[in-house]
C-alpha positions in Angstrom: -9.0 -28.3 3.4 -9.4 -24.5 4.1 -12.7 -24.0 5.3 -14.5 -20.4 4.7 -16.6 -19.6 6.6 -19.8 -17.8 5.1 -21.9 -14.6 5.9 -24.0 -15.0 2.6 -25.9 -18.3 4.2 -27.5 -16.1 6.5 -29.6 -13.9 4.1 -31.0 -16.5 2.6 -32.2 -18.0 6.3 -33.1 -14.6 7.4 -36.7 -15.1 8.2 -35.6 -18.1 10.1 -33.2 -16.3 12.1 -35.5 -13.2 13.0 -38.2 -15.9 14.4 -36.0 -18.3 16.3 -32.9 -16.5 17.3 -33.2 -16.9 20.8 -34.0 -20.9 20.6 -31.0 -21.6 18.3 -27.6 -20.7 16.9 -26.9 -21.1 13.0 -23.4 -22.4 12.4 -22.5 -22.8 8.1 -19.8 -23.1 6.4 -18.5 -22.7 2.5 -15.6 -25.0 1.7 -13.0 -24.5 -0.9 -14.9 -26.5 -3.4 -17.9 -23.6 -3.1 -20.7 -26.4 -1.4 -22.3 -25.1 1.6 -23.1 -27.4 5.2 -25.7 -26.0 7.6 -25.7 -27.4 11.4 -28.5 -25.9 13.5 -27.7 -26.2 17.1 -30.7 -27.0 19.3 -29.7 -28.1 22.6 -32.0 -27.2 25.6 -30.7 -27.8 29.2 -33.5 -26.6 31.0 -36.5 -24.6 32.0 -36.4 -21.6 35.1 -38.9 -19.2 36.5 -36.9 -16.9 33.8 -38.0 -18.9 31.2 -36.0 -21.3 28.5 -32.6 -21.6 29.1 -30.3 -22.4 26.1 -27.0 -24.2 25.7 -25.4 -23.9 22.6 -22.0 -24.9 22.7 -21.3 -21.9 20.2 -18.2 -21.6 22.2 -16.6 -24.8 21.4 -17.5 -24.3 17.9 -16.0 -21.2 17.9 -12.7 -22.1 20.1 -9.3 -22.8 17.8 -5.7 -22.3 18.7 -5.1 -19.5 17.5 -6.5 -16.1 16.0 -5.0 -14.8 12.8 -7.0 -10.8 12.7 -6.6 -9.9 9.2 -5.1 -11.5 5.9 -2.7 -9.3 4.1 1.1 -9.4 3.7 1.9 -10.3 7.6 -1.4 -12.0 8.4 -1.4 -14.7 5.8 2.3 -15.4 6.5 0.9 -15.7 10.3 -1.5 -18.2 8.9 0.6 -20.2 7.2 3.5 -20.2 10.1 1.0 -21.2 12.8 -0.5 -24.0 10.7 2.3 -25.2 9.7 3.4 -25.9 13.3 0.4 -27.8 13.7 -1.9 -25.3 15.3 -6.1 -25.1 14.0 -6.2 -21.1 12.9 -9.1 -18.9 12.4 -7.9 -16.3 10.1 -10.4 -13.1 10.3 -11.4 -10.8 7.1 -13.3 -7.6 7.6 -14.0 -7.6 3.9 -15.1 -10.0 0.8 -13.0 -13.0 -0.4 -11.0 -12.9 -3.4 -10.0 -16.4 -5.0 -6.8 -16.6 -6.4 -7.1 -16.3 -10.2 -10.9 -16.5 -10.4 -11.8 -13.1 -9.2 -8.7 -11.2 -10.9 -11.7 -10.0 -12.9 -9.4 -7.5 -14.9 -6.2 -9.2 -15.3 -6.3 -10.0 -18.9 -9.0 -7.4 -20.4 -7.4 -4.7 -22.6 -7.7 -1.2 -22.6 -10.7 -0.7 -24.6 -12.7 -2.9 -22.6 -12.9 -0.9 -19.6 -16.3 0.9 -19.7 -14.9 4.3 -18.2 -11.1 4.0 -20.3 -10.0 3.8 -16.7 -11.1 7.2 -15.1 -13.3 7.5 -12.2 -17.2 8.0 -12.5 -18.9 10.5 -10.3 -20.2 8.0 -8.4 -17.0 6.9 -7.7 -15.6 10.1 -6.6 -17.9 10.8 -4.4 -18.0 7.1 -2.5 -14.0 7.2 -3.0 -12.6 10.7 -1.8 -9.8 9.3 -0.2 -8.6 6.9 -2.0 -8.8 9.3 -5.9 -6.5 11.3 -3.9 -3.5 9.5 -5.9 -2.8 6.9 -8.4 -3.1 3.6 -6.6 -7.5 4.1 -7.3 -8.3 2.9 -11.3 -11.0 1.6 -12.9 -8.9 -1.5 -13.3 -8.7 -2.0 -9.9 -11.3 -0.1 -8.0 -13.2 -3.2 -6.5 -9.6 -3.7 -3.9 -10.1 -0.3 -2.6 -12.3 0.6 0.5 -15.4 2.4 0.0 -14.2 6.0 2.3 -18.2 6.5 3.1 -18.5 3.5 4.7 -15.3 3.5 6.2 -14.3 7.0 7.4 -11.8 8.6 9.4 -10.8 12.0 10.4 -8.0 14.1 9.8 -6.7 16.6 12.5 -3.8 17.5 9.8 -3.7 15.7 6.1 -3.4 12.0 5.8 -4.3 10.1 2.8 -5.1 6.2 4.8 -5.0 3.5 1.3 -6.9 0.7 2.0 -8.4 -2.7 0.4 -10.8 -4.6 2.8 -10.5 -8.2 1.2 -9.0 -11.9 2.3 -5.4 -10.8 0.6 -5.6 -7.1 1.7 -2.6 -5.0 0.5 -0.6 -8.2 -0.3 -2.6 -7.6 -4.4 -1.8 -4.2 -4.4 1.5 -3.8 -2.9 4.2 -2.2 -5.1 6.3 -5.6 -4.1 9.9 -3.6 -3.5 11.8 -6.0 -1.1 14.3 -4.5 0.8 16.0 -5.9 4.2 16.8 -3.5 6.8 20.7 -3.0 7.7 21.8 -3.0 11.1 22.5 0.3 10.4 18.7 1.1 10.7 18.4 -1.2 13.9 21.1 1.2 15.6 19.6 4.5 14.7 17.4 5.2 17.2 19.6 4.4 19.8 22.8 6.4 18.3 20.5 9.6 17.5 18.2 9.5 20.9 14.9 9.7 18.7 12.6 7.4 19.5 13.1 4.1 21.7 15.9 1.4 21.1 15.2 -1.6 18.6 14.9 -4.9 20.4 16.7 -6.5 18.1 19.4 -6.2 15.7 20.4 -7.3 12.0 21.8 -10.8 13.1 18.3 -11.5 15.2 16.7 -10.9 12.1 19.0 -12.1 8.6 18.2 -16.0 9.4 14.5 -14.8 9.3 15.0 -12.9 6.2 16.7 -15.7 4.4 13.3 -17.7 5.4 10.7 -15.4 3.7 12.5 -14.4 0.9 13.4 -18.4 0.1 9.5 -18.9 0.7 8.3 -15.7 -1.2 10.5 -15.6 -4.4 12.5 -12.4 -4.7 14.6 -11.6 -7.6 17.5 -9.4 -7.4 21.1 -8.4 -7.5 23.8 -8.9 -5.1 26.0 -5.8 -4.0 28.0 -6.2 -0.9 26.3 -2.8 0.3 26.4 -2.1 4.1 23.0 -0.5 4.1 20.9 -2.7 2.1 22.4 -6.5 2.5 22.1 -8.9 -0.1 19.6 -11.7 0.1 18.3 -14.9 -1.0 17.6 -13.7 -4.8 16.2 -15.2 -7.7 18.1 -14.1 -11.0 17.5 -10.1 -11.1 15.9 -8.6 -13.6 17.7 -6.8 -16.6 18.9 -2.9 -16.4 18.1 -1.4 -19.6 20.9 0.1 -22.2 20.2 3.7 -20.3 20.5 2.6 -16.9 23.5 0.4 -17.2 25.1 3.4 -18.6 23.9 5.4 -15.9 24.9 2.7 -13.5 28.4 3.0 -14.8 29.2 6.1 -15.1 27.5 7.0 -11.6 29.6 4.1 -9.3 32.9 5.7 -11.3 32.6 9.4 -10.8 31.6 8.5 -6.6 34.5 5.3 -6.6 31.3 3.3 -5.7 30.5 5.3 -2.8 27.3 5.4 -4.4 25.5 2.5 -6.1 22.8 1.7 -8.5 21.0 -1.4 -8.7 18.1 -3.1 -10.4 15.1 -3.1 -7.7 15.0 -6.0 -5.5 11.2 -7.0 -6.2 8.9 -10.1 -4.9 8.2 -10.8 -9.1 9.5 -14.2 -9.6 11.8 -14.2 -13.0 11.5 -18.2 -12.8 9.1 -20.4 -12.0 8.9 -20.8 -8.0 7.4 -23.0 -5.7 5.0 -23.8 -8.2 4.2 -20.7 -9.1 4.7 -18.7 -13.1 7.5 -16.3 -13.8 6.7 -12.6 -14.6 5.2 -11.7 -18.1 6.7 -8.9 -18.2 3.0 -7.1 -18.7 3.0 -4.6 -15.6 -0.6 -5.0 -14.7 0.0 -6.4 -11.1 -2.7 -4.3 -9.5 -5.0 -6.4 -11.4 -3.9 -9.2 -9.8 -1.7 -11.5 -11.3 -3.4 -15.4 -12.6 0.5 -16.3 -13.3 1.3 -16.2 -9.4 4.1 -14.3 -10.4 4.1 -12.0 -7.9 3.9 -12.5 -3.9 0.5 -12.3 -2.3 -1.1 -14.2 0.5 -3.9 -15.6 -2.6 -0.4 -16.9 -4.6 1.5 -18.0 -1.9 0.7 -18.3 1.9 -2.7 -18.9 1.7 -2.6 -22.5 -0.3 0.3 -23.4 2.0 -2.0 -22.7 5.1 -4.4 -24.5 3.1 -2.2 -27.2 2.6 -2.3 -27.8 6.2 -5.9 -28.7 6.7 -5.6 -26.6 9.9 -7.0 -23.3 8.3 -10.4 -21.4 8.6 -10.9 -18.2 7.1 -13.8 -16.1 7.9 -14.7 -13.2 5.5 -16.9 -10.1 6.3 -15.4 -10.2 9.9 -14.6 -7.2 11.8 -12.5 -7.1 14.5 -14.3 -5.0 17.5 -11.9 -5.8 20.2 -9.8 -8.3 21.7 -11.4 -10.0 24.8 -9.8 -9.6 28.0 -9.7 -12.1 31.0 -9.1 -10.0 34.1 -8.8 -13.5 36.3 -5.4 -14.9 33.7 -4.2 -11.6 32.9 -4.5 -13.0 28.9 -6.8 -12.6 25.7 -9.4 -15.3 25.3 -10.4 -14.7 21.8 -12.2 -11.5 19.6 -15.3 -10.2 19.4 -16.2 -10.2 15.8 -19.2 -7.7 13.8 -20.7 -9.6 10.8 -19.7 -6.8 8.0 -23.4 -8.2 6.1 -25.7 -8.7 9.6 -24.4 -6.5 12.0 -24.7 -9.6 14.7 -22.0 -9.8 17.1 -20.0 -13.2 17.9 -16.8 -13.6 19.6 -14.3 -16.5 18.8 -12.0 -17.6 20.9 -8.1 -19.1 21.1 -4.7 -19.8 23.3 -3.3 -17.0 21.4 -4.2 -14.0 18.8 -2.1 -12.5 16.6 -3.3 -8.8 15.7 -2.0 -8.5 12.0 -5.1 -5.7 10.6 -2.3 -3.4 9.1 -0.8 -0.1 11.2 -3.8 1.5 11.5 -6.5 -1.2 11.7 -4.7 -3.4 14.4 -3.6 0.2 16.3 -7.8 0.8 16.0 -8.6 -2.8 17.6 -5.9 -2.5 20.7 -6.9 1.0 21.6 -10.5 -0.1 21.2 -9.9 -3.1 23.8 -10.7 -1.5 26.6 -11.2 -2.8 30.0 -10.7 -2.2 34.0 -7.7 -3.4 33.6 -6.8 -1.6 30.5 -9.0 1.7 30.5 -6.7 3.4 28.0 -6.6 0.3 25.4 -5.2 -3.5 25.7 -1.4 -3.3 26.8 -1.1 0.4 26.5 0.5 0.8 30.4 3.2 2.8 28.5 1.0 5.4 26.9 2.7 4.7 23.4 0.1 3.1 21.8 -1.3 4.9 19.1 1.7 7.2 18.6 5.0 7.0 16.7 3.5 7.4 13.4 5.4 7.2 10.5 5.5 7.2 6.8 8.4 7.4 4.2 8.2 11.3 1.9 8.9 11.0 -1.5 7.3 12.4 -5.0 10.6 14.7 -5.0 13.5 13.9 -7.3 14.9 14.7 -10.6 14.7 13.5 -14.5 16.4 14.3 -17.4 17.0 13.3 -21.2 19.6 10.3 -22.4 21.1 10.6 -25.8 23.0 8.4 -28.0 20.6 5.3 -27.3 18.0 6.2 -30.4 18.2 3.1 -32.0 17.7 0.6 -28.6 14.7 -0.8 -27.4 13.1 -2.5 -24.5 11.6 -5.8 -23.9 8.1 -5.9 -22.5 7.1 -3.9 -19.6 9.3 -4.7 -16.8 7.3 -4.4 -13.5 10.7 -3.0 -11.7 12.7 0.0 -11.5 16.2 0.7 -10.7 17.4 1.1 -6.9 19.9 3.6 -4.9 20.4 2.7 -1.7 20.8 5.2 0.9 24.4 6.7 1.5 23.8 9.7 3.7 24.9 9.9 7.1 27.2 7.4 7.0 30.8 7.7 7.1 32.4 10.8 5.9 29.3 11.8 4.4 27.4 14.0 6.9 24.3 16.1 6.2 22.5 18.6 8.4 19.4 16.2 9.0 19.3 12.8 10.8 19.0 9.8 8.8 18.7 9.4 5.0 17.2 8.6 1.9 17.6 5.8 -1.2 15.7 6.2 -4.8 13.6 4.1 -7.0 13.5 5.1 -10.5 14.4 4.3 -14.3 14.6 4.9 -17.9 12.3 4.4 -20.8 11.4 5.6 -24.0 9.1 8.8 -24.7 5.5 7.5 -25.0 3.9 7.0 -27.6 1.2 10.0 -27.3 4.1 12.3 -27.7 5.8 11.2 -30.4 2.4 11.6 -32.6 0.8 14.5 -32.4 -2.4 15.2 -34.4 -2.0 11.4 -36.0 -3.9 9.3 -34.2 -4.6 6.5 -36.5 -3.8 4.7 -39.8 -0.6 4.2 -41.8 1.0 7.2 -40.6 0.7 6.7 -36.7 1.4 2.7 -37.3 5.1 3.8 -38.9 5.4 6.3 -36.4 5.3 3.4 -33.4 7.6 1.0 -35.4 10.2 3.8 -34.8 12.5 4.0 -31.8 11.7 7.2 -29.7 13.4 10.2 -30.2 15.0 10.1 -26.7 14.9 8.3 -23.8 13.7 10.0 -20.4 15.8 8.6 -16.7 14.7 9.7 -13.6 15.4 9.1 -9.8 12.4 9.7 -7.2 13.2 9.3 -3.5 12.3 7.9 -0.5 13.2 9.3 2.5 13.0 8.3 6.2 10.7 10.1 8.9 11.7 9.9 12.2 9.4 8.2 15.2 7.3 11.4 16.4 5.4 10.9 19.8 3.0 13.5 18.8 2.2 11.9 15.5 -0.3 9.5 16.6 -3.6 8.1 15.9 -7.0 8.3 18.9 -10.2 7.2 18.7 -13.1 9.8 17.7 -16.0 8.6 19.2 -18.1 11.5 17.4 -18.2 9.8 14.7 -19.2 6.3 13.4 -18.7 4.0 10.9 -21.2 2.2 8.9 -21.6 -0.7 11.7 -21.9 1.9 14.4 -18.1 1.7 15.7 -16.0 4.8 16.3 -13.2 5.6 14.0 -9.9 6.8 14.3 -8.5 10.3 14.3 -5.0 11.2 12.6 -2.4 13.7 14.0 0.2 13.2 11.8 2.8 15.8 9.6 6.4 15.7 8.7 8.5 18.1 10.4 11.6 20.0 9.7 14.3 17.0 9.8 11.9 15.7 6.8 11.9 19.0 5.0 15.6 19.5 4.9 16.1 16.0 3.5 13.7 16.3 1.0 16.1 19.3 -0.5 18.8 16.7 -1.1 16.4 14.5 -2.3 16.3 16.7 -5.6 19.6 17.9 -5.7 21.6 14.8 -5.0 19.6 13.3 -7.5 20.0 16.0 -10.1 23.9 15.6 -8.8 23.9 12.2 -10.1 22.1 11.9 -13.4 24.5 15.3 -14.7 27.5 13.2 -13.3 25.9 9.9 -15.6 25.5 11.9 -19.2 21.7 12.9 -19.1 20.9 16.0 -19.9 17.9 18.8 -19.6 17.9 17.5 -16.4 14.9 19.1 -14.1 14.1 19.2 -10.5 10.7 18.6 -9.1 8.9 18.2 -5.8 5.4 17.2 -5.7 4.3 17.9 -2.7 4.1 14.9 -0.2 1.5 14.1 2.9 1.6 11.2 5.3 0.0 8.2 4.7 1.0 8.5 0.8 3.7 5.8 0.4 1.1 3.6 2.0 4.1 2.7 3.9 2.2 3.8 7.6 4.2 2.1 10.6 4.9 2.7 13.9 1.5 3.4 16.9 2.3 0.1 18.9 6.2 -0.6 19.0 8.9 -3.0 20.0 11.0 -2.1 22.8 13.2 -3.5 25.9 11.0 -1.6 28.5 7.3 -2.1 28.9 7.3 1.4 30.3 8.3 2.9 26.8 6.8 0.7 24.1 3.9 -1.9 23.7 6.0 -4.9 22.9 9.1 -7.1 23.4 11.5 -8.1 21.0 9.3 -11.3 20.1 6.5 -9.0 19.0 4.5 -10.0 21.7 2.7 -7.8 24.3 4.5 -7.0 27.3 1.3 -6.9 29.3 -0.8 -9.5 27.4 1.6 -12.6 27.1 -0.6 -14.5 24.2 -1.0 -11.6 21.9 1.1 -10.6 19.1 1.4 -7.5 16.5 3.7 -8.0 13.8 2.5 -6.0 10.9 3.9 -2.4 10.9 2.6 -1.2 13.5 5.6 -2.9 15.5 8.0 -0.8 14.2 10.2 1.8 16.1 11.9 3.8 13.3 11.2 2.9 9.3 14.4 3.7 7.9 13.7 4.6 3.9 13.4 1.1 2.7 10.3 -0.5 1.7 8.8 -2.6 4.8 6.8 -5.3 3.5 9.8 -8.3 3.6 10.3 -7.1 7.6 6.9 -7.2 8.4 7.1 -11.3 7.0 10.6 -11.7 8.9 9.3 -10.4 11.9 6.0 -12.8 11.4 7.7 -15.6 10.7 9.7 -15.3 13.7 7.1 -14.3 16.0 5.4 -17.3 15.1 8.1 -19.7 15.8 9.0 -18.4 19.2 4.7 -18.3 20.2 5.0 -21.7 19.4 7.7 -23.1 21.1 6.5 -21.2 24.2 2.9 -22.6 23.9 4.0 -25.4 23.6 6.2 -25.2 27.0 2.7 -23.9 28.8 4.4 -20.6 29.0 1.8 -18.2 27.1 
């Protein structure tokens, strides 16, 4: 079975451990069944003018195969990969634990049982400034989001850093788009001379891709489209009456040089490796007790389990990765209890460094050592900078008529799709790169259709009605390019609630961004006139970095070790037996959602450390 291992034992032995912790170590663990073991380690070797001296053997207790630093999208499917190939993996947390349906503590309460009718208190608002920046912070799910107080950073320009500090991290909160890469996006960089050359390309990674999305469950519609390839889908989701119209008449009037599609989305629309379909309720922030969406709780984490190979330690943060001069490799972590504040370091044969972007860019530039003054494997200088995010909030909507009398079912937790189409071919723009949409059509709601009713016989009739009209919009997201001088250092002027420094951001968007962000609205605008709506509007928003909570980039993949941080297997160039494969890996972002690369790259990362463990290679 998994075991967990648990900070919460030691406040209850506290006295204990303020009187005797120089004569012993306290070693306890919480299993999956929630029944606790305590082994107190006692073993004296001998006596010295110095006084007692103690022999533990904390580190054999604390000694696996491997190092799993963090639990979200890439580091659960790290778990379960390295597991599964028969290694004994400590999988590190830096906040609470979150059991899979058990602590969805919102999932199924309806509107009028939330104290606050979802808006932030003060108290909130105060402990939260980041994260009430935008809409991912609700009542209904404020418990995944980091406490900014506790947690700070600092901003040289604007950048709004989403996190959730729990076993899971982003994998409960993630907005679940799934979207392969084209080889299109592995060439970029190389054809355009902005940043460094991909490692890799499509073919390296589409037998990878075919092995997380057969794993994970994604539904979706096949379209023979150059710059989004099909996948291994599950039957797609339904357009609705206004977007198959819009679908329509959009690939006619462009001769299907322009496509929409229903989103490709990890929501299961049957049952899957034991696992419910989609309920069509649109509350996965909550958390979903159905399974029904992709998450490490749902879906890596019991396969890991599965294995009897897994240990997950909550309420552990990362420090550093320990360097040993004399093998030129890592030997393990050094760990800070998030409840005690003690220090412990754990050690393995190899550590994969999967803290999100940011987090694992924080931990390799705070490895520091004679070796590596300027942070672990950061000989190139790169480390740290390259960061990216996509731009969006900029678009256009407009007004559908004629489709009065139709309805929807339920509340489909997907939108429509537009793959990008700039840039390629005869189509050529005065910016580099391109863009794709997410979007859709519904009804008016309700509110507006009302007025001063708000209750009884009148407002009841008025919601049995169809709406009036129907509303489509198209929202994109565009690409950023790799920016040396966006980057991330550490600010050692400030500190953290455990006394570490945090990081500093220099990030913006620059002028290729701005000019693409103009097509952006008026392609869109272009397309709905060209599909029947009408009224149709403009907008941009406004957009900062860090916003699409799609931050990659700060330690990339690259041929040389003189211009990037890792090789094409994810794994240092400097520090053979650690691995990053969560987006910080990345050397351009194109304008898809990342999450299904980050588990292709994983999942292949973990199959080549293997194999080369296993030939006494790393």
């Amino acid at each position: 079975m998994m075991e967990v291992l648990n900070t919460n034992l030691g406040k209850k032995l506290g006295q204990h451990r303020k009187s005797f912790k120089n004569k012993f170590c306290i070693h306890y663990i919480e299993d999956a069944k929630q029944y606790f073991f305590l082994k107190i380690i006692f073993t004296l070797t001998k006596f010295n003018s110095a006084g007692m001296n103690i022999n533990t053997n904390l580190k054999e207790e604390n000694t696996y195969d491997a190092i799993v630093v963090g639990s979200g999208i890439s580091g659960g499917w790290a778990a379960k990969e390295l597991t599964e190939k028969g290694l004994r993996v400590l999988m590190l947390e830096r906040g609470m634990n979150i059991e899979h349906i058990k602590d969805y503590d919102t999932a199924m309460k309806n509107p009028w049982e939330f104290k606050h009718a979802g808006k932030h208190t003060e108290e909130e608002k105060r402990t939260h400034p980041v994260q009430i920046r935008d809409y991912p912070y609700q009542e209904a799910n404020e418990k995944w989001w980091v406490n900014d107080l506790e947690c700070p950073y600092t901003e040289d320009k604007r950048f709004d850093w989403y996190r959730g500090f729990h076993v899971g991290g982003k994998s409960l909160m993630w907005g679940r788009q799934s979207y392969r890469f084209s080889d299109h996006n592995f060439e970029d960089n190389a054809k355009d001379g902005h940043g460094n050359d991909w490692p890799i390309r499509y073919k390296d990674l589409s037998p990878w891709y075919d092995y997380a999305e057969r794993f994970a469950g994604i539904s979706g519609q096949a379209e023979n489209w150059p710059l989004l390839p099909d996948g291994q889908f599950l039957p797609p989701m339904d357009l609705n009456c206004v977007e198959k119209s819009v679908k329509e008449r959009m690939e006619k009037h462009y001769n299907r040089t322009r496509i929409l599609t229903i989103g490709r989305t990890a929501n299961l629309t049957v049952p899957h490796n034991g696992r419910g379909s989609c309920q069509y309720r649109n509350l996965c922030s909550r958390g979903c007790p159905f399974g029904a969406y992709f998450s490490t709780q749902s879906s890596t984490l019991p396969a890991a389990m599965a294995t009897n190979r897994l240990t997950v330690r909550p309420y552990s943060i990362v420090n550093h990765i320990i360097y040993d001069k004399d093998t030129k490799k890592a030997k393990g972590v050094m760990v800070i209890d998030a409840e005690t504040n003690e220090t412990m370091e754990f050690y393995a044969k190899i550590v994969f460094v999967n803290g999100s972007t940011l987090g694992s860019t924080f931990i390799l530039l705070n490895s520091t050592s004679e070796a590596h003054p300027e942070g672990l494997g950061n000989a190139s200088g790169q480390l740290g900078h390259n960061l990216m995010d996509h731009h969006f909030r900029c678009g256009a909507s407009g007004t559908a008529e004629g489709f009065e009398d139709k309805y929807t079912y339920g509340r489909r937790a997907n939108g429509v799709y537009v793959p990008r189409y700039q840039n390629v071919g005869n189509d050529k723009r005065d910016y580099l790169r391109g863009f794709g949409y997410q979007g859709g059509a519904s009804r008016n709601p309700w509110h507006e259709e009302v007025a001063e009713l708000s209750f009884g016989g009148d407002f009841k009739d008025k919601l049995s009605l169809p709406a009036n009209t129907w509303n489509m919009g198209l929202g994109g997201f565009g690409e950023m390019l790799p920016y040396y001088e966006n980057k991330v250092y550490i600010n050692h002027d400030k500190k953290d609630k455990w006394g570490q420094p945090v990081l500093a951001i220099d990030c913006e968007y620059k002028e290729n961004e701005k000019k693409m962000r103009i097509d952006m609205m008026n392609d869109a605008a272009e397309m709905l006139e060209a599909s029947g709506i009408k009224n149709v509007q403009t907008y941009d928003n406004d957009c900062y970095p860090g916003m699409a909570i799609h931050e990659m980039g700060t330690a990339r993949m690259g041929n040389d070790p003189k211009t990037s941080v890792l090789n094409k297997w994810n794994q240092m160039h400097e520090v053979s037996n650690v691995f990053v494969t969560d987006g910080s890996c990345m050397p351009s972002i194109a304008c898809q959602n990342p999450s299904l690369t980050f588990m292709a790259l994983t999942a292949r990362a973990c199959d080549y450390a293997v194999k080369e463990l296993n030939k006494g290679n790393i």
